[in-house]
C-alpha positions in Angstrom: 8.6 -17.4 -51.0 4.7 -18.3 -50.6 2.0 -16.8 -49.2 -0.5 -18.9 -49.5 -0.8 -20.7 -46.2 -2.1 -23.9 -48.3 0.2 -24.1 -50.7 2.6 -27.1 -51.1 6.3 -26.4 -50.1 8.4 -26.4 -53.4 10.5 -29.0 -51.4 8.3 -31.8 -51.6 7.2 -31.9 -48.3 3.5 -32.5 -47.8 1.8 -30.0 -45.8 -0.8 -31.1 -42.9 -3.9 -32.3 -44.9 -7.4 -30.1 -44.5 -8.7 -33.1 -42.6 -6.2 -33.3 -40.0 -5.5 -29.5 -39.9 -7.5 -28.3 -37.2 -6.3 -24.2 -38.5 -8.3 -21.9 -39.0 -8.4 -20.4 -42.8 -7.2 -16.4 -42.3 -11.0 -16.0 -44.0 -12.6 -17.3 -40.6 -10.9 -15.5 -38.4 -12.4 -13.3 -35.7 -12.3 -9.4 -36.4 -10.0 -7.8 -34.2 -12.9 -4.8 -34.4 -15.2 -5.8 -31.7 -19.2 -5.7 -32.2 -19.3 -3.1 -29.7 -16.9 -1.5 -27.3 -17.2 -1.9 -23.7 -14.4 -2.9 -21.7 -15.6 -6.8 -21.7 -16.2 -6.9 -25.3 -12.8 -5.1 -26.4 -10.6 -7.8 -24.3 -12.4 -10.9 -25.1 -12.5 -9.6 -29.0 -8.9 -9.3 -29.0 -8.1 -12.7 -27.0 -10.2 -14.4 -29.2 -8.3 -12.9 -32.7 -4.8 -13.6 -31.0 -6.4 -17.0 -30.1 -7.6 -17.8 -33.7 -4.5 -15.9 -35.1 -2.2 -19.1 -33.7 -5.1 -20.9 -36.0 -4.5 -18.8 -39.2 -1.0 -19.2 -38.8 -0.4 -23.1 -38.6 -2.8 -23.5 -41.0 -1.5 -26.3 -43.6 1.8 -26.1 -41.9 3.6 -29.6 -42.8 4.3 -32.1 -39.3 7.7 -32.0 -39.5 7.7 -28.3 -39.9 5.6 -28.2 -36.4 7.9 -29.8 -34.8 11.6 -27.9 -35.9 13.2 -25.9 -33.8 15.6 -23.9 -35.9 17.2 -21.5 -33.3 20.5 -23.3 -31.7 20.1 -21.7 -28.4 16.0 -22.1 -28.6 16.0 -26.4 -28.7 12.3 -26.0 -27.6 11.1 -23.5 -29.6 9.0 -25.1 -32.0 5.5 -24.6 -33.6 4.0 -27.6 -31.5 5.6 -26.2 -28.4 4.6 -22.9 -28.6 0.9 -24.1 -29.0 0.8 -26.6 -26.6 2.4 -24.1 -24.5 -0.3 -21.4 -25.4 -3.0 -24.1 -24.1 -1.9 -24.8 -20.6 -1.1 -21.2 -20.3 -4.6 -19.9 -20.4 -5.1 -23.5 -18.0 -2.7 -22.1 -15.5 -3.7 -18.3 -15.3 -8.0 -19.3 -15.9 -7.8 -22.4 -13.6 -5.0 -22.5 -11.3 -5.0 -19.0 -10.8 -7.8 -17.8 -11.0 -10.1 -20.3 -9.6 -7.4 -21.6 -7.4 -7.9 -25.4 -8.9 -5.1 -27.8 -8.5 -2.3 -27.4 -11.4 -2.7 -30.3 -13.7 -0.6 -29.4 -16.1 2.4 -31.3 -17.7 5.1 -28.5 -16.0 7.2 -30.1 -12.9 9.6 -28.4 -10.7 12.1 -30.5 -12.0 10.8 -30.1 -15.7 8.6 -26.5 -15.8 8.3 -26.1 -19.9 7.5 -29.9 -20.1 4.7 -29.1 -21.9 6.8 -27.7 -25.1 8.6 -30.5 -24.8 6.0 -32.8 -25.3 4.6 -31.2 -28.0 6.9 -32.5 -30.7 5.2 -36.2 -30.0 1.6 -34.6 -30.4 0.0 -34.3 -33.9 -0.3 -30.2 -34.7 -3.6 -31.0 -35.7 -4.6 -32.6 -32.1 -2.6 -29.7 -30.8 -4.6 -27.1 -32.3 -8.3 -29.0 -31.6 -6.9 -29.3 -27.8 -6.2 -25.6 -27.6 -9.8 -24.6 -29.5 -11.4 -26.8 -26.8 -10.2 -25.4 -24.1 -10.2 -21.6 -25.4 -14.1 -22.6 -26.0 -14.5 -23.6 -22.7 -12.5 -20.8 -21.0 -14.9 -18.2 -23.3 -17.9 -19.3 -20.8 -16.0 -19.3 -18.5 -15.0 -15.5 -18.8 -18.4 -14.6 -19.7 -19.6 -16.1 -16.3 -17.2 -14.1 -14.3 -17.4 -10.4 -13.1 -13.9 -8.9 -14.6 -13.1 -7.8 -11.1 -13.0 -11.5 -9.7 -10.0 -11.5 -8.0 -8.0 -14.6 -8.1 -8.0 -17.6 -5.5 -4.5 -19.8 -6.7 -1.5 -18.7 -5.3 1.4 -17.4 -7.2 4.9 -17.7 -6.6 5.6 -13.7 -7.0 3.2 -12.3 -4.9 0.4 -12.6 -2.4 -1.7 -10.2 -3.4 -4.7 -11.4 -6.0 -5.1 -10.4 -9.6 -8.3 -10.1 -11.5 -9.9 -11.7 -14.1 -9.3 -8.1 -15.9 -5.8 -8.3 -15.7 -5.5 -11.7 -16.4 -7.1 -11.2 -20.0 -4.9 -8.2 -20.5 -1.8 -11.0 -19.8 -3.2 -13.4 -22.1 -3.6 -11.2 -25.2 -0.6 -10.3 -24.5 0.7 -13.1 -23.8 -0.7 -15.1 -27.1 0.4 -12.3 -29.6 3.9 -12.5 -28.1 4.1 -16.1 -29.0 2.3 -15.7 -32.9 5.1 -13.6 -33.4 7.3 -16.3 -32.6 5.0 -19.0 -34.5 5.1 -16.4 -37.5 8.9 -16.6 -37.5 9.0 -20.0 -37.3 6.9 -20.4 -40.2 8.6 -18.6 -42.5 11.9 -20.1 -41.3 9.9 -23.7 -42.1 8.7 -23.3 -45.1 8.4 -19.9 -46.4 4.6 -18.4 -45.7 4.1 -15.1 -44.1 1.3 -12.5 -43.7 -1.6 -14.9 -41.9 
């Protein structure tokens, strides 16, 4: 096994090129330590390190290695889908949920994880610039927002409002739930561990 995210698989199969992978080197990450530590700065340091962490860990990672889904009773779990799915996640809890926008994302009642569907059709690399987007735009959007803004969107669980506070505690936890899966699925692709 490897662990050099950039190094070609020994089965011949060609790896994303540094052009089209839009991964972040495990070099240019963000510190998990933040620069100070108030309660702002701790959760949005440690969103944006799992955030950049899904970066680190697709970095190089070959297109049809994005796109396998390896565990029989998983058929959607797949690099690509986990990603995508990582995207309109922070969309749904930051836009529908929060601000109480209307839900444009690819989910349906009839279809809810469309959006790891999908993925598999997508370029990684368009994946990953899609999801840096939006994380960009959602960090001024968080740093706009009083972490006790309570939420306008419904939500099919309850009726009470949660804030932005707890919302950023769900998506850290959320995103490093899902790099462990991405870093399984990684080594069960092509064999590099430890970004």
């Amino acid at each position: 096994m490897t662990s050099d995210p950039m190094a070609a698989p020994a089965d011949g199969r060609t790896p994303a090129s540094a052009d089209e992978d839009a991964g972040k080197s495990p070099a240019s990450r963000t510190d998990d330590i933040p620069v100070s530590f108030d309660e702002r700065t701790i959760l949005t340091t440690l969103l944006d390190y799992t955030r950049d962490t899904v970066h680190a860990k697709c970095a190089g990672i070959a297109e049809q290695d994005a796109r396998r889904a390896p565990l029989p009773g998983s058929p959607l779990m797949t690099i690509s889908g986990l990603v995508s799915h990582l995207r309109w996640v922070e969309y749904g809890w930051l836009e529908a949920i929060l601000l109480g926008e209307e839900d444009h994302s690819p989910g349906t009642g009839e279809d809810p994880d469309r959006e790891m569907r999908i993925a598999v059709e997508i370029p990684i690399a368009q994946l990953l610039a899609e999801y840096e987007s939006s994380c960009a735009r959602y960090r001024e959007l968080v740093a706009s927002l009083d972490l006790d803004t309570p939420s306008k969107g419904k939500m099919r669980w309850r009726t009470e409002p949660v804030t932005l506070r707890w919302i950023l505690f769900h998506l850290i936890e959320e995103t490093a739930r899902h790099n462990g899966h991405i870093d399984i699925l990684r080594e069960m692709a092509d064999g590099v561990t430890g970004t």
